[in-house]
VOMARDO-407663 format. One record per residue (C-alpha): residue number from 0; x, y, z. Coordinates in steps of 0.2 Angstrom, whole numbers, padded with zeros to 4 digits. Layout:
N
<atom><seq>NUM</seq><xx>X</xx><yy>Y</yy><zz>Z</zz></atom>
...
//
This chain:
266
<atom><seq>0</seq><xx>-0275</xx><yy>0361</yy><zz>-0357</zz></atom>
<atom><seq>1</seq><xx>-0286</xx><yy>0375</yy><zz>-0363</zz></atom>
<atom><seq>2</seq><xx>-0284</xx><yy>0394</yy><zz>-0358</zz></atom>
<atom><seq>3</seq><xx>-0286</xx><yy>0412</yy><zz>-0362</zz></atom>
<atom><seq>4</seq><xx>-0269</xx><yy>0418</yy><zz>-0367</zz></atom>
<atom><seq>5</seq><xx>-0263</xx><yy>0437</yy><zz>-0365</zz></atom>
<atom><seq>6</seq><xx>-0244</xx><yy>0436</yy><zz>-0367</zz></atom>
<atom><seq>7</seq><xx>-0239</xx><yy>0438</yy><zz>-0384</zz></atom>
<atom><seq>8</seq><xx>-0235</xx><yy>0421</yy><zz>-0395</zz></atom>
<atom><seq>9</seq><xx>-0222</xx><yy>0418</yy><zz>-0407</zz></atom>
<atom><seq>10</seq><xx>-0238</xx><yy>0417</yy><zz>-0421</zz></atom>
<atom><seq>11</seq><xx>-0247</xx><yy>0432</yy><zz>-0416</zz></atom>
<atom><seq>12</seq><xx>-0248</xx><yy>0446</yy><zz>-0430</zz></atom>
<atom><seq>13</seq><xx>-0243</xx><yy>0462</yy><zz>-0424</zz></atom>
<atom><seq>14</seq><xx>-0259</xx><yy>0470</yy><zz>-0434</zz></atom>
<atom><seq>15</seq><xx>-0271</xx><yy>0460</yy><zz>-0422</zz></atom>
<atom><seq>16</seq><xx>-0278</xx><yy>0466</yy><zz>-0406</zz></atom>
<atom><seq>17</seq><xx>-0286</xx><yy>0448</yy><zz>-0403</zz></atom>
<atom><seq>18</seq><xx>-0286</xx><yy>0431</yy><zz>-0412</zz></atom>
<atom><seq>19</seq><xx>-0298</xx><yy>0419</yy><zz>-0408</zz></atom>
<atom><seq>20</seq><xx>-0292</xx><yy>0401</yy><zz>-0413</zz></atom>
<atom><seq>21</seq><xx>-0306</xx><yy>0387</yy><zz>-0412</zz></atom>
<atom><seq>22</seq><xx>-0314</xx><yy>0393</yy><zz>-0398</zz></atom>
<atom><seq>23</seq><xx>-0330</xx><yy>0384</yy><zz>-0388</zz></atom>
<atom><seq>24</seq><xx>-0339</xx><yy>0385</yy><zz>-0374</zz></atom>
<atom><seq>25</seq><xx>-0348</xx><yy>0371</yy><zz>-0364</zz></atom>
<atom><seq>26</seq><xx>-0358</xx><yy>0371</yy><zz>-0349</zz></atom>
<atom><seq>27</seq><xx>-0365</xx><yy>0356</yy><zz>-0339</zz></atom>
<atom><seq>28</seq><xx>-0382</xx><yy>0357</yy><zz>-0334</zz></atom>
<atom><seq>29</seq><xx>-0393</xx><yy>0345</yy><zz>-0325</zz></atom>
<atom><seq>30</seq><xx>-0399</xx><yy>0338</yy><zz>-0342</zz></atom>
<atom><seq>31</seq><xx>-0383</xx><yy>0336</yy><zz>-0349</zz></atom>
<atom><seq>32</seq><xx>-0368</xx><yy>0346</yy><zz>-0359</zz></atom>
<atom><seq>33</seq><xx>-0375</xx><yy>0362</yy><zz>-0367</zz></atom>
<atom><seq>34</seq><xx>-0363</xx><yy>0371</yy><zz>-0381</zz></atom>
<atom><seq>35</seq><xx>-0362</xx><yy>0389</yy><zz>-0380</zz></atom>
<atom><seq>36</seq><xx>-0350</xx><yy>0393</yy><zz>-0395</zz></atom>
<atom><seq>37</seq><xx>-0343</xx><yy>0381</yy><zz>-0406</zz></atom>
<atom><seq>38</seq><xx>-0325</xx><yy>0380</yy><zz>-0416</zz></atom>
<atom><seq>39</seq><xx>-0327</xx><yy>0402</yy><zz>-0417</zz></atom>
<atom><seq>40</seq><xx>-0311</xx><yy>0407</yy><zz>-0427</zz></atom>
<atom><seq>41</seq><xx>-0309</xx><yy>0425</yy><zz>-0428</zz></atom>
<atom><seq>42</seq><xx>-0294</xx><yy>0439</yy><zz>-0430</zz></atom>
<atom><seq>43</seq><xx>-0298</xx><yy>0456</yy><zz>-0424</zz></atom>
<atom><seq>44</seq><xx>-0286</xx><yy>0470</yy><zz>-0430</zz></atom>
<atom><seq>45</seq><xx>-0280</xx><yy>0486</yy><zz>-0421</zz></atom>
<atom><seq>46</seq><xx>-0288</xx><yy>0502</yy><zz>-0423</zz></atom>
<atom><seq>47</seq><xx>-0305</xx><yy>0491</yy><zz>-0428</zz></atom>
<atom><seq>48</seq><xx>-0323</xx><yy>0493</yy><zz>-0422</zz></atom>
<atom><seq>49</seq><xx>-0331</xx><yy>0475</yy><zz>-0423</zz></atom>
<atom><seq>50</seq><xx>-0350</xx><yy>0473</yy><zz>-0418</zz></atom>
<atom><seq>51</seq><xx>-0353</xx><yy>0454</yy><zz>-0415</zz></atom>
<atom><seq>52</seq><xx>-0373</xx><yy>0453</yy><zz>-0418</zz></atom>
<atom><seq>53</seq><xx>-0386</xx><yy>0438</yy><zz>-0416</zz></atom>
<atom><seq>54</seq><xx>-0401</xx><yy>0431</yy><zz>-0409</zz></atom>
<atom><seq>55</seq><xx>-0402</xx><yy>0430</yy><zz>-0388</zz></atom>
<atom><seq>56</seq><xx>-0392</xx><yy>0416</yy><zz>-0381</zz></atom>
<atom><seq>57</seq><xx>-0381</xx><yy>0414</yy><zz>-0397</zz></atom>
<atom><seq>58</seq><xx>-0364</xx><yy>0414</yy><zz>-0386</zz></atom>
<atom><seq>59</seq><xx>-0360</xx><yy>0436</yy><zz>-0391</zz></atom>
<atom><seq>60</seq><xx>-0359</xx><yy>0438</yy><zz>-0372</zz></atom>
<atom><seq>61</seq><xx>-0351</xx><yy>0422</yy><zz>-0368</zz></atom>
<atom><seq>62</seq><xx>-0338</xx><yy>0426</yy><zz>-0380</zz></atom>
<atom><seq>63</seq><xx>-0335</xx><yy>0444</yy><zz>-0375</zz></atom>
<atom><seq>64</seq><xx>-0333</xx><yy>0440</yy><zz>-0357</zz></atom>
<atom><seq>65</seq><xx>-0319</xx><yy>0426</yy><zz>-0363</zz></atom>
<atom><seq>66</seq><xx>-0310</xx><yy>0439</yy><zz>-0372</zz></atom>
<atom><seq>67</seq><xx>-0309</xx><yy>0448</yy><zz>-0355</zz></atom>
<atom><seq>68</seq><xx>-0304</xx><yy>0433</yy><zz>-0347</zz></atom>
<atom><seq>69</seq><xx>-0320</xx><yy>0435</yy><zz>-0336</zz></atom>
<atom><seq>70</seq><xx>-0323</xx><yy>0416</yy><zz>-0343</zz></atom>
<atom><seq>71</seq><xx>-0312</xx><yy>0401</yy><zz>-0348</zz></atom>
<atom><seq>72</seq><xx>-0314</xx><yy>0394</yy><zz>-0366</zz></atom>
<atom><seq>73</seq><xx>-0316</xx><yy>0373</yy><zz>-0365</zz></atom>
<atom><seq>74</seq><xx>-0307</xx><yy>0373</yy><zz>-0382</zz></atom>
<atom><seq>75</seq><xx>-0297</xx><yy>0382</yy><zz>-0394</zz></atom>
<atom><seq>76</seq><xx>-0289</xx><yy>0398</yy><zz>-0389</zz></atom>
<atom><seq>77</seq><xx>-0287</xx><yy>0418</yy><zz>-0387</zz></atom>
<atom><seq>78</seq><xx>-0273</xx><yy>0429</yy><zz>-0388</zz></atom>
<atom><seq>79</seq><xx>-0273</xx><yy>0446</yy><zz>-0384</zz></atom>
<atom><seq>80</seq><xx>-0256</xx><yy>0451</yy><zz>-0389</zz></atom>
<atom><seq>81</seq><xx>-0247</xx><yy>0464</yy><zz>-0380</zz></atom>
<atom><seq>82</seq><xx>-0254</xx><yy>0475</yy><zz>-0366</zz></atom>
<atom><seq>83</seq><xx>-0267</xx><yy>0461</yy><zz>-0364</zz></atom>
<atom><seq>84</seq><xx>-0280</xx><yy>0462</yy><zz>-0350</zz></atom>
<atom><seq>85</seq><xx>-0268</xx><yy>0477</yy><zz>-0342</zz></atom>
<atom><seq>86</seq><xx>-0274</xx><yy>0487</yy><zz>-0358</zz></atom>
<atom><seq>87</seq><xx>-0294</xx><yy>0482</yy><zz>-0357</zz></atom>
<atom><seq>88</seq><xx>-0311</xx><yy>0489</yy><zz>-0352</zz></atom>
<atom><seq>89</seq><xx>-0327</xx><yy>0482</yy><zz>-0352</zz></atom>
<atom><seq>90</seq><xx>-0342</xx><yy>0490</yy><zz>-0354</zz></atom>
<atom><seq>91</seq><xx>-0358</xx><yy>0482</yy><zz>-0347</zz></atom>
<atom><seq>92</seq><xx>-0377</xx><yy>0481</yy><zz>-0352</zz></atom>
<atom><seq>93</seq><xx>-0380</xx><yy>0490</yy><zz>-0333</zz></atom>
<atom><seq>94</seq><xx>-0368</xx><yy>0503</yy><zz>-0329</zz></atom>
<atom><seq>95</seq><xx>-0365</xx><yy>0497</yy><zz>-0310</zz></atom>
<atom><seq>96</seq><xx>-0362</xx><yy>0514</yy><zz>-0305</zz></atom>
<atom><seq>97</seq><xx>-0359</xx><yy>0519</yy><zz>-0286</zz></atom>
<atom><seq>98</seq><xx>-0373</xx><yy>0525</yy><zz>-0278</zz></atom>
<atom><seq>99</seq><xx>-0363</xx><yy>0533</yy><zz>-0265</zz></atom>
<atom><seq>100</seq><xx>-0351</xx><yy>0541</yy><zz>-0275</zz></atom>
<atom><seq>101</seq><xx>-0350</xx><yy>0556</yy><zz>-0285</zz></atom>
<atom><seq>102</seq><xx>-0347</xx><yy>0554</yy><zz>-0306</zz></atom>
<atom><seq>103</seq><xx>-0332</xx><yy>0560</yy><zz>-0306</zz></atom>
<atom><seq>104</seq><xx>-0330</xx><yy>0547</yy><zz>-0291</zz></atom>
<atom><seq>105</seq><xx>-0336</xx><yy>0533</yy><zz>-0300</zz></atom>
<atom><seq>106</seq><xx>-0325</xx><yy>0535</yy><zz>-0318</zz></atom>
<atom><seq>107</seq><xx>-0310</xx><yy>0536</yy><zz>-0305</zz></atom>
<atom><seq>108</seq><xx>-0311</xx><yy>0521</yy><zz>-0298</zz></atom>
<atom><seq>109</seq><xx>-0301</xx><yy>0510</yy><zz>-0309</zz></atom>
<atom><seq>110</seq><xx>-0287</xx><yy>0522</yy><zz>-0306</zz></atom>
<atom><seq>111</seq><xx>-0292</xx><yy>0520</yy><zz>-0289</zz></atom>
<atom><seq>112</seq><xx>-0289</xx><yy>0500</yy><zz>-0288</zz></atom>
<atom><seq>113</seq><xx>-0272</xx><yy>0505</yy><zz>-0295</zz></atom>
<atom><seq>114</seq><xx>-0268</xx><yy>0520</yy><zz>-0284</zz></atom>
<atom><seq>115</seq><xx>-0266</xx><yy>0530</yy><zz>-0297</zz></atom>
<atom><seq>116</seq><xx>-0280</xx><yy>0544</yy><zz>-0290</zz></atom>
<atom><seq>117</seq><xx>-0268</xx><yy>0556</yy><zz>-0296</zz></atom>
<atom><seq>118</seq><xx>-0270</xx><yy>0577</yy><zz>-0303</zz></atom>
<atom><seq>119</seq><xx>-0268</xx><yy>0569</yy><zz>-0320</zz></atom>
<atom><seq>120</seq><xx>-0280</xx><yy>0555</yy><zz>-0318</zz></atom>
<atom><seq>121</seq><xx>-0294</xx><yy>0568</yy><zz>-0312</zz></atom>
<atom><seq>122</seq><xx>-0290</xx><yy>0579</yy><zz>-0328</zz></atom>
<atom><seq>123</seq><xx>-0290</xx><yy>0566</yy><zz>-0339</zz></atom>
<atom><seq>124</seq><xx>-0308</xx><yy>0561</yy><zz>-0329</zz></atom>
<atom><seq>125</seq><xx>-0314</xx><yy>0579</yy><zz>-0333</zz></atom>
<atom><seq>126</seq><xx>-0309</xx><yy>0578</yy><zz>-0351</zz></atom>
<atom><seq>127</seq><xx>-0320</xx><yy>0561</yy><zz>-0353</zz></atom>
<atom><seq>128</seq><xx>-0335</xx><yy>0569</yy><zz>-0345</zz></atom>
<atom><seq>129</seq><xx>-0335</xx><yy>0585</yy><zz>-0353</zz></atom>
<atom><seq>130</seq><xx>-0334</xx><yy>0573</yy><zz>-0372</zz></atom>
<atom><seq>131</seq><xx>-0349</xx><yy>0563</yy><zz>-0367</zz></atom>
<atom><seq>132</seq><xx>-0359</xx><yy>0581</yy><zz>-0361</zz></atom>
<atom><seq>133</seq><xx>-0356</xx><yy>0578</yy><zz>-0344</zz></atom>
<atom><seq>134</seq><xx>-0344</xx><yy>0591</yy><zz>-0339</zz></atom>
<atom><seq>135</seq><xx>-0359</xx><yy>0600</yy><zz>-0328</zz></atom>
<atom><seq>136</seq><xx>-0364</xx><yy>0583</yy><zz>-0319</zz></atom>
<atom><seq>137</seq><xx>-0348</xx><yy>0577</yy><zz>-0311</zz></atom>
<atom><seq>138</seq><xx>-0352</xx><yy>0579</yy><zz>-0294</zz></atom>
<atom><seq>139</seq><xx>-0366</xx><yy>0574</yy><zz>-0295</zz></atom>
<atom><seq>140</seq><xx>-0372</xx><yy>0556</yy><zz>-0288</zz></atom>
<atom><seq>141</seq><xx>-0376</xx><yy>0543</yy><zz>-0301</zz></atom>
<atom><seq>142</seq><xx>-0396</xx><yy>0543</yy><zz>-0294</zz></atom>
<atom><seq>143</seq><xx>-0399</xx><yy>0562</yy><zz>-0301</zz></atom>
<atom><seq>144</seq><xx>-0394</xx><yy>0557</yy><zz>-0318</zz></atom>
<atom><seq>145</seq><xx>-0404</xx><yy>0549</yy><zz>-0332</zz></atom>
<atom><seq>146</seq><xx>-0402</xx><yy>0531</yy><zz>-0339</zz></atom>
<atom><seq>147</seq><xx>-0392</xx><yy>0539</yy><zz>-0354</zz></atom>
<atom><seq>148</seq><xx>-0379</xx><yy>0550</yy><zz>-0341</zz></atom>
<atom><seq>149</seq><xx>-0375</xx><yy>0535</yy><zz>-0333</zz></atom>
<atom><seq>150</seq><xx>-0371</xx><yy>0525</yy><zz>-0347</zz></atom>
<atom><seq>151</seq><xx>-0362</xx><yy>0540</yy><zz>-0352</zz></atom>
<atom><seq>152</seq><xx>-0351</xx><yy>0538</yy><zz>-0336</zz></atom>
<atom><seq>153</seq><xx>-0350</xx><yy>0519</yy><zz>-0338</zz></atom>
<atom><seq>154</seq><xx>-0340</xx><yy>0523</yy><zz>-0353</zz></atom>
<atom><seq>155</seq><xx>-0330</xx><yy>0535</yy><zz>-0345</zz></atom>
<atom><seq>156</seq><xx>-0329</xx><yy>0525</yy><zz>-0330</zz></atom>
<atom><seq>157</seq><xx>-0322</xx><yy>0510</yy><zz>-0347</zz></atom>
<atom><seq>158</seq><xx>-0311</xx><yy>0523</yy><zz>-0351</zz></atom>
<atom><seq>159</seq><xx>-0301</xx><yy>0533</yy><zz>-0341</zz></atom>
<atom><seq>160</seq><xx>-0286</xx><yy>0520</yy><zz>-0341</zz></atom>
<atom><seq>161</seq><xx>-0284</xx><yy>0526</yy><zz>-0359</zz></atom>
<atom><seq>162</seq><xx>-0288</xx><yy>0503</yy><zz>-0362</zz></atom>
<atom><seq>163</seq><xx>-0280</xx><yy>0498</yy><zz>-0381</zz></atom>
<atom><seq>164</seq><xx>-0295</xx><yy>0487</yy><zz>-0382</zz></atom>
<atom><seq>165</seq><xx>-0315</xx><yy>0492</yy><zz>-0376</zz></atom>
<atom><seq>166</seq><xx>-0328</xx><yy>0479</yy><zz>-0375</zz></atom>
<atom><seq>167</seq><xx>-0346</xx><yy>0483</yy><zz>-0373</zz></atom>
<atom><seq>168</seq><xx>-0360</xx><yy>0471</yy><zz>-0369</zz></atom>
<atom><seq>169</seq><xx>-0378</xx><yy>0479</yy><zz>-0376</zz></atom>
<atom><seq>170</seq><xx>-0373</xx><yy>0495</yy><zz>-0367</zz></atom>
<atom><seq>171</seq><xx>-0387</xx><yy>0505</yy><zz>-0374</zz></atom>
<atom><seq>172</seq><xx>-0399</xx><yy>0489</yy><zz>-0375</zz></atom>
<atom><seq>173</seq><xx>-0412</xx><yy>0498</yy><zz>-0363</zz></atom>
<atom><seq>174</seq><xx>-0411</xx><yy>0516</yy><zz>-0368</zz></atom>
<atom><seq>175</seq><xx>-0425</xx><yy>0526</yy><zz>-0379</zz></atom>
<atom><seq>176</seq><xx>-0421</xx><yy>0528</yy><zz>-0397</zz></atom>
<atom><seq>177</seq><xx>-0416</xx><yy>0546</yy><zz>-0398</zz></atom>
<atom><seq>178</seq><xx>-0404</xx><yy>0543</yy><zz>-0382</zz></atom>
<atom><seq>179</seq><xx>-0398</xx><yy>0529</yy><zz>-0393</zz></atom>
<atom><seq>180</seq><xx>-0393</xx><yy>0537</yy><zz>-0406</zz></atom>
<atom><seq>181</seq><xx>-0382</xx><yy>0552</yy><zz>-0395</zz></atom>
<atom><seq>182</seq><xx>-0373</xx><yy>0540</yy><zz>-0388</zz></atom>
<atom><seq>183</seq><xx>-0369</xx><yy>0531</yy><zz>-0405</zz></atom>
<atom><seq>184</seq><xx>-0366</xx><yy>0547</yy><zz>-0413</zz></atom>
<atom><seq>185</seq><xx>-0352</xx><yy>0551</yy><zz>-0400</zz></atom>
<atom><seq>186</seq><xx>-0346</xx><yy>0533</yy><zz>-0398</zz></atom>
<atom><seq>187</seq><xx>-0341</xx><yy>0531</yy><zz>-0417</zz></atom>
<atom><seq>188</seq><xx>-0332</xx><yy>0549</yy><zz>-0416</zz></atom>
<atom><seq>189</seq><xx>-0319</xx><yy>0541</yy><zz>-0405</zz></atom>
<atom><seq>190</seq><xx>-0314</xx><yy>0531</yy><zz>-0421</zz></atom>
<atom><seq>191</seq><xx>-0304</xx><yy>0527</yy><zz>-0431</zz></atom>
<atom><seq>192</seq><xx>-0289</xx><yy>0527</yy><zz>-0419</zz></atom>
<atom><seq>193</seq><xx>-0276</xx><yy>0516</yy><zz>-0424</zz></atom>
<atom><seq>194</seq><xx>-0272</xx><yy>0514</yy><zz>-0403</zz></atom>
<atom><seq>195</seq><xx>-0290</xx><yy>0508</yy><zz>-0400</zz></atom>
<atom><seq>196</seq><xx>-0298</xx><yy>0494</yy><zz>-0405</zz></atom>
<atom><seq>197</seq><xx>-0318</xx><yy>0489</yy><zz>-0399</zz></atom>
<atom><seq>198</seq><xx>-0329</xx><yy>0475</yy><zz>-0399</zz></atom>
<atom><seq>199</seq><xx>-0346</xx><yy>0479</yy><zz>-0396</zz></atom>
<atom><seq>200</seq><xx>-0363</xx><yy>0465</yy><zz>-0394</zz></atom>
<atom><seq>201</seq><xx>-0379</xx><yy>0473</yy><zz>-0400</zz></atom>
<atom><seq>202</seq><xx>-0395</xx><yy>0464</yy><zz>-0407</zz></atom>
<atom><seq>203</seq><xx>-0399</xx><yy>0479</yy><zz>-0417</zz></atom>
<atom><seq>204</seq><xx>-0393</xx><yy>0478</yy><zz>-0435</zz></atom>
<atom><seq>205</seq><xx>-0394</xx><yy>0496</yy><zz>-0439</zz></atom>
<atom><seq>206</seq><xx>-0382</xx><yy>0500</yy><zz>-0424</zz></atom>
<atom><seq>207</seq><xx>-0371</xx><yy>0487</yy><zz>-0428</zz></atom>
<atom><seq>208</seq><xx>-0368</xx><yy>0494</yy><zz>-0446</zz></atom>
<atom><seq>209</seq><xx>-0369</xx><yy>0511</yy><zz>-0441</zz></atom>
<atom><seq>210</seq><xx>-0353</xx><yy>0511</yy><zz>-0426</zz></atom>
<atom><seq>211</seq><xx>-0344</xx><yy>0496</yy><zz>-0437</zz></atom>
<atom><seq>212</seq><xx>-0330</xx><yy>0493</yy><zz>-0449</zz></atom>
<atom><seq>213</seq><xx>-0335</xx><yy>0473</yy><zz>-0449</zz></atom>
<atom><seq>214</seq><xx>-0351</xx><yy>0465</yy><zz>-0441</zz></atom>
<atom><seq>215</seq><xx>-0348</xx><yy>0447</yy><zz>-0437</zz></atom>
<atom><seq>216</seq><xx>-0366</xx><yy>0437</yy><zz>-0436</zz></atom>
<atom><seq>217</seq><xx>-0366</xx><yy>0423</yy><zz>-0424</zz></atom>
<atom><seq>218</seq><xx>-0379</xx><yy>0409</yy><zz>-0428</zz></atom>
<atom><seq>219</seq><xx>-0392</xx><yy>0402</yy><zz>-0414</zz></atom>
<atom><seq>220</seq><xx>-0384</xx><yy>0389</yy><zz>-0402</zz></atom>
<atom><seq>221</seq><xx>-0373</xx><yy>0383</yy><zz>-0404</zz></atom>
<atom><seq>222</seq><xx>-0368</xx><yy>0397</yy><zz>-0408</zz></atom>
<atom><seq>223</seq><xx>-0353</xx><yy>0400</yy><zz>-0424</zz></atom>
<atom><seq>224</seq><xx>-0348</xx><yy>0412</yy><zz>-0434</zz></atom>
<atom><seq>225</seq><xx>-0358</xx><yy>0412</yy><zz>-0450</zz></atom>
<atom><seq>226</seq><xx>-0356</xx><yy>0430</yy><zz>-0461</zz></atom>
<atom><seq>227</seq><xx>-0344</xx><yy>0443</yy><zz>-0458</zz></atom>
<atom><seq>228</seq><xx>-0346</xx><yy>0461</yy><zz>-0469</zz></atom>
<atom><seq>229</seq><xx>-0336</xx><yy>0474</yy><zz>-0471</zz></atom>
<atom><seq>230</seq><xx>-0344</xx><yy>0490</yy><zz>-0470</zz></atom>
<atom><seq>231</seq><xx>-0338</xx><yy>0504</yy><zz>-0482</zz></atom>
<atom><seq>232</seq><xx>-0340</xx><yy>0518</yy><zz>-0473</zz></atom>
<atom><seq>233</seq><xx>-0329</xx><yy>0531</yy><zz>-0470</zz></atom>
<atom><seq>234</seq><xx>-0330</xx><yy>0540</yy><zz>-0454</zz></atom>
<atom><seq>235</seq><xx>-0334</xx><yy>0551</yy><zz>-0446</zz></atom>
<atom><seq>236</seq><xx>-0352</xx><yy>0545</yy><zz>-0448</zz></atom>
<atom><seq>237</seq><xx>-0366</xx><yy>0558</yy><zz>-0450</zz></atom>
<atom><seq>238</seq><xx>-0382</xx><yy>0549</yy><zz>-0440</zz></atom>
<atom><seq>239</seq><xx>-0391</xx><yy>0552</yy><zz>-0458</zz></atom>
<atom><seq>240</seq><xx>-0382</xx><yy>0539</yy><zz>-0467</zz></atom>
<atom><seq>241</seq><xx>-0394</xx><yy>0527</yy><zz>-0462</zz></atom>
<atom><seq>242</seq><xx>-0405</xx><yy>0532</yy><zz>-0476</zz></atom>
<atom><seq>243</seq><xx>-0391</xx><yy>0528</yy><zz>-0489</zz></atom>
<atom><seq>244</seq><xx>-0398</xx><yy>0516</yy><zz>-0500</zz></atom>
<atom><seq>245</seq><xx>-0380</xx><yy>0507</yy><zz>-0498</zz></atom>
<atom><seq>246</seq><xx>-0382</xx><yy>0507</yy><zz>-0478</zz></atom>
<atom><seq>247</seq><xx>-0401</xx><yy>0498</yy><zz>-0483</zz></atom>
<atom><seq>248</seq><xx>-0393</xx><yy>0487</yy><zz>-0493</zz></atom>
<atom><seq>249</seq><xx>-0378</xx><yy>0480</yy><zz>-0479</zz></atom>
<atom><seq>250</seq><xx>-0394</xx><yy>0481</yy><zz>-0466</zz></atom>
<atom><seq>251</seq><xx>-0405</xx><yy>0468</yy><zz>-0478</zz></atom>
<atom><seq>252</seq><xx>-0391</xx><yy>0458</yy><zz>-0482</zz></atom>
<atom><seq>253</seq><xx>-0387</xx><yy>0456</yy><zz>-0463</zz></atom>
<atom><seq>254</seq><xx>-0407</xx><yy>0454</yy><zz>-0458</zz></atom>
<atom><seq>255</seq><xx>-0406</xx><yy>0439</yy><zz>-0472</zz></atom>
<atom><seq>256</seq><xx>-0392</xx><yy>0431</yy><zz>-0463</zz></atom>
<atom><seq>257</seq><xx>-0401</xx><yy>0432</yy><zz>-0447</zz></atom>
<atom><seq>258</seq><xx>-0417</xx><yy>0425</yy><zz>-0450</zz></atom>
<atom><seq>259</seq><xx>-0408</xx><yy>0410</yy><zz>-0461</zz></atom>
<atom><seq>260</seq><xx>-0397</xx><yy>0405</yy><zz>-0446</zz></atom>
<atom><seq>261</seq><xx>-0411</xx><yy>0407</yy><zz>-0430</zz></atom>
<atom><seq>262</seq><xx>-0419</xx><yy>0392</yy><zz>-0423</zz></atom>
<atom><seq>263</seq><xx>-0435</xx><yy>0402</yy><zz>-0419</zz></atom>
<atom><seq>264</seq><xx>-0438</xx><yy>0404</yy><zz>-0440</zz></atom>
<atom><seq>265</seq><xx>-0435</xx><yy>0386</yy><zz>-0442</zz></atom>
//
């Protein structure tokens, strides 16, 4: 039998937030089995920002949401040692905020769930708001903020149990460019942090360089694991190192990798 696994395993390495062993995904369909993700092998260690970029429907969502035990694998496996899911937070490509409730409102409601509304959960709310710039917005409803602010909050909102591991699916897919960039200025701030370890999907190659320590490139479907590169760059990250002639260099290699591995440029 084939599962997610979050307890630690005699074989896990205490450097790695998540190993992926084998893993595939297949779906039935009316016209028979489709494969999402084929045989994906990959260790993530602590403390590590990984982007996981490639073309629509290559399996980066599919495999983010079984690494948050949203989905089952049909084979292989994946580890999460230590705190496991109990130490997660997820990030989506809509922020899903409450409409009815304030911001401050929405970033407490994990605690909430837990019933750990507590003095220290709401400072801790506070402290998050006012590091993404919306110290002055949290009573405010979700409906009087822009696209970026709640996005902002969604991150918050991702954060506020203090998770070991963040995963984010496109989370600024639909914002404009100079939004974008904000929120990927401020998002790389939070690393390195040797507690904290992120994987983030993105189809943009720039952003993916920009926030990452490795960028994993996932072919077309079905989809595998075809380049991984390491990205030399210390951090923090000024937003002007993408005209680096090093940064242009990791981008081309990267967009060559891409285009060799998409079925639409076959």
């Amino acid at each position: 039998m084939t599962e997610t696994l979050t307890a630690p395993a005699p074989e896990t390495h205490p450097r790695y937030a998540i190993e992926i062993d084998g893993v595939g995904k297949t779906y039935g369909s009316g016209d028979g089995a489709v494969t999402a993700l084929d045989l994906v092998n990959l260790d993530v260690r602590k403390g590590e920002f990984i982007s996981l970029l490639g073309p629509s429907g290559c399996g980066k969502t599919t495999l983010l949401r079984m690494i948050a035990g949203l989905e089952d694998p049909t084979q292989g496996s994946i580890w999460l040692p230590g705190r496991g899911l109990d130490g997660l937070g997820f990030v989506f490509q809509r922020d899903a905020l409450v409409n009815w409730r304030t911001i401050i409102e929405n970033v407490l409601l994990p605690l909430e769930f837990k019933g750990r509304r507590t003095k220290a959960a709401y400072q801790r709310a506070r402290d998050l708001l006012a590091t993404f710039g919306l110290a002055e917005f949290e009573d405010r409803n979700p409906w009087e903020l822009s696209g970026g602010m709640r996005q902002r909050a969604a991150i918050c909102r991702a954060m506020i149990d203090d998770p070991q591991l963040l995963l984010m699916d496109e989370p600024f897919g639909a914002l404009d460019a100079l939004t974008r960039d904000d929120l990927n200025f401020e998002l790389q701030a939070l690393w390195p942090d040797p507690e904290k370890t992120a994987v983030f999907v993105t189809h943009s190659i720039n952003e993916a360089v920009y926030l990452s320590d490795r960028v994993v490139v996932i072919s077309d479907k079905p989809g595998r694991i075809v380049d991984i590169t390491e990205i030399p760059f210390e951090r923090p990250r000024p937003l002007e190192i993408r005209e680096e002639p090093e940064f242009g260099r990791i981008a081309r290699h990267l967009r060559g990798v891409l285009d060799g591995h998409s079925a639409r440029r076959a």
